[in-house]
Each structure stands twice: as structure tokens, then as C-alpha cells.
Wavefront OBJ file of the C-alpha trace (Angstrom):
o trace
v -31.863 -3.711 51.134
v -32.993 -0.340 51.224
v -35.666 0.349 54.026
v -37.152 3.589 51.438
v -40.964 2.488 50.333
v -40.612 5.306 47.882
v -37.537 4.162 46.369
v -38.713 0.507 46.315
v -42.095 1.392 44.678
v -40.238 3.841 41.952
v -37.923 0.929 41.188
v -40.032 -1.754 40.649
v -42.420 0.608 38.676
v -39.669 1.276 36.384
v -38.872 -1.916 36.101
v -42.586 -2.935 34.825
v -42.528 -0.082 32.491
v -39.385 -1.167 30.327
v -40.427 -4.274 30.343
v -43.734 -3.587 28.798
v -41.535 -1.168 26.770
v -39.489 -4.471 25.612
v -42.632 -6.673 24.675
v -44.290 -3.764 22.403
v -40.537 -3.469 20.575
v -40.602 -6.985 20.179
v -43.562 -6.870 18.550
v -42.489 -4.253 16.419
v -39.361 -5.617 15.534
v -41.375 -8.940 14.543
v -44.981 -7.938 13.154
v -45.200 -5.863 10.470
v -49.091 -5.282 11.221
v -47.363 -3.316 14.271
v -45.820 -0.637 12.667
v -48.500 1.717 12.251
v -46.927 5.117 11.682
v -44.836 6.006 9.009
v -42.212 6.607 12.122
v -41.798 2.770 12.552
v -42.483 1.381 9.270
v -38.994 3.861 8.315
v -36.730 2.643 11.768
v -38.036 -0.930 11.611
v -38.781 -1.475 8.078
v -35.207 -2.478 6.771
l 1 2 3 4 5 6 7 8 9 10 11 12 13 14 15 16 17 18 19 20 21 22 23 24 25 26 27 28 29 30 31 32 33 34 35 36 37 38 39 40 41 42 43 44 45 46
């Protein structure tokens, strides 16, 4: 365990960033509504 408030606080605010990061995708990837710039509607639109 590391004792480092810092490094814990860092780490578990990365964590809750890629997984917000994995919900929006999700809802990319499964609602076309979603994909609102032309951006997305190209990458996820196949």
C-alpha cells in the first residue's frame, strides 16, 4: 500500500475519469442519437 495521499487521490481520480470515459463510448458505440459531430458519426458510423 502506498502511504502517498497524493498518489492515492491521483489514482483513484484517474480511475473515475476512464471510467466515465468508458460509459460515454459505450453510448456512442450503441446510440446513434450520440454521435453528434460529424467526428463520430465518421469513426463510429460503420
Amino acid at each position: 500500500m502506498n502511504p502517498a495521499l497524493d498518489d492515492h487521490v491521483n489514482n483513484k481520480a484517474l480511475d473515475g475519469l476512464f471510467s466515465l470515459i468508458a460509459v460515454k463510448e459505450k453510448g456512442i458505440r450503441t446510440d446513434v442519437n450520440q454521435r453528434t459531430s460529424d467526428l463520430l458519426k465518421k469513426v463510429f458510423g460503420s
